[in-house]
C-alpha positions as a LaTeX table, in Angstrom:
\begin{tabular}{lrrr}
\hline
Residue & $x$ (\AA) & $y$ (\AA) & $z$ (\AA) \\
\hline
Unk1 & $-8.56$ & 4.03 & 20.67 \\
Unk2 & $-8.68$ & 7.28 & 18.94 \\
Unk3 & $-10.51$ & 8.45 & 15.69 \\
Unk4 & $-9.18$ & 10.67 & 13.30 \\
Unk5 & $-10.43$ & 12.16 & 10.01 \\
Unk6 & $-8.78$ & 14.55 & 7.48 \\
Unk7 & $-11.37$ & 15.92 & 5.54 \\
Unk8 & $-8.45$ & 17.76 & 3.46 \\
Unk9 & $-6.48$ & 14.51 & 2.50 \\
Unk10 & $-9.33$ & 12.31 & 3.42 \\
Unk11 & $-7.53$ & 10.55 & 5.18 \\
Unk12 & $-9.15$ & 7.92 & 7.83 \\
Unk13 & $-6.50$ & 7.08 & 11.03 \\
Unk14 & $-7.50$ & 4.19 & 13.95 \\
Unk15 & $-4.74$ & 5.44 & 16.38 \\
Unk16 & $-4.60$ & 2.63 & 19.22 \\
Unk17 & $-1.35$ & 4.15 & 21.01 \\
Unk18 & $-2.11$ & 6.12 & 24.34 \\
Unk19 & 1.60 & 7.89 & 24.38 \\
Unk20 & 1.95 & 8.27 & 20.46 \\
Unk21 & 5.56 & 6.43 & 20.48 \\
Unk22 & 8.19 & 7.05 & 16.80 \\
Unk23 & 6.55 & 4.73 & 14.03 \\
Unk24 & 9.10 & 2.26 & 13.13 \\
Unk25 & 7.65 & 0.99 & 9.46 \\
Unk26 & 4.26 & 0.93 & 8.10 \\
Unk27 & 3.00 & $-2.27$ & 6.37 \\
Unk28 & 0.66 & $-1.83$ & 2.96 \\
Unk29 & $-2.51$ & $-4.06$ & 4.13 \\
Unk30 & $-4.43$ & $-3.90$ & 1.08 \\
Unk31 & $-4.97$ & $-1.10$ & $-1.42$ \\
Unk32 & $-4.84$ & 2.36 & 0.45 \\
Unk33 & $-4.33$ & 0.65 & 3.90 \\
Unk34 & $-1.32$ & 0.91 & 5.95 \\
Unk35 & $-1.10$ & $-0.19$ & 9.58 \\
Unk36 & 2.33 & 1.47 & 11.73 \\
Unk37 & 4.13 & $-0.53$ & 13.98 \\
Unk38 & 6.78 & 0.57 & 17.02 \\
Unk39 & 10.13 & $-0.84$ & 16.72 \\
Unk40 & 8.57 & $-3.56$ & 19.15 \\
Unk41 & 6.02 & $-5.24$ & 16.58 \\
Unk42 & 3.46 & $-3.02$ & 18.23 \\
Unk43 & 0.53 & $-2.10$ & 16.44 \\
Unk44 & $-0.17$ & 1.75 & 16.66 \\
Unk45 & $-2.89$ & 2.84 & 14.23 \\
Unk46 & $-4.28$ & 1.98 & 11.33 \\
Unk47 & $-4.34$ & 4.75 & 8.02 \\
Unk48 & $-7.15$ & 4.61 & 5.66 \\
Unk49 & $-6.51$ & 6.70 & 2.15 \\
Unk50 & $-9.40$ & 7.73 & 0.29 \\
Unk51 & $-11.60$ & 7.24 & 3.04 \\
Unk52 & $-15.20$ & 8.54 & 2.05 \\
Unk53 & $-15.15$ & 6.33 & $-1.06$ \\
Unk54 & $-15.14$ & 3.69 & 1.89 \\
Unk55 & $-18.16$ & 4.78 & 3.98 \\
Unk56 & $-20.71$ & 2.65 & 4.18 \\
Unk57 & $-18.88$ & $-0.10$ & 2.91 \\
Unk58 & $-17.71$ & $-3.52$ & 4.37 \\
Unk59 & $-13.62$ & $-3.23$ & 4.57 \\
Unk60 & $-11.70$ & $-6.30$ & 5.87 \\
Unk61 & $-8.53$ & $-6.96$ & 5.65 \\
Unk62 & $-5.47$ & $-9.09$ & 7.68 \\
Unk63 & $-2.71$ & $-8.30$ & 9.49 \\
Unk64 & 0.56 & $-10.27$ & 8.98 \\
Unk65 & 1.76 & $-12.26$ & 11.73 \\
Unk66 & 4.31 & $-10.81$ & 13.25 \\
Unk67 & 6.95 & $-12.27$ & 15.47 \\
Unk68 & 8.87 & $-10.24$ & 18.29 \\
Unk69 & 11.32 & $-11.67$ & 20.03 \\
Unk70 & 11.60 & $-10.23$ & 23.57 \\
Unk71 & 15.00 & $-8.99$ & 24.48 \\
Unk72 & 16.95 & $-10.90$ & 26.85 \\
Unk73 & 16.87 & $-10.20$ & 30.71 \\
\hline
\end{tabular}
């Protein structure tokens, strides 16, 4: 997992993909969270907008359950 921080945009990303594949769609979680997805129903990072008004602050929040169907053999 990789941490990023945008001090410009503060902008807070949780990047969990080791070869940075196309984002498919991004899901809203909650207020100023979005989570991306590959076109797989793989989780790739995690975007948090106005992140310093966050620090030091308890965020939770669910994913959706997602179902992938694996493609035939």
């Amino acid at each position: 997992m990789k941490l990023e921080y945008d001090p410009d945009r503060d902008l807070l990303y949780f990047d969990f993909s080791e070869d940075h594949p196309k984002v498919d769609r991004t899901v809203t979680i909650s207020m100023g969270v979005h989570a991306d997805f590959d076109r797989d129903g793989r989780l790739l990072g995690i975007e948090v907008l106005e992140a310093s008004a966050l620090i030091g602050k308890k965020i939770e929040f669910a994913l959706p359950e997602l179902v992938v169907s694996k493609p035939a053999v």
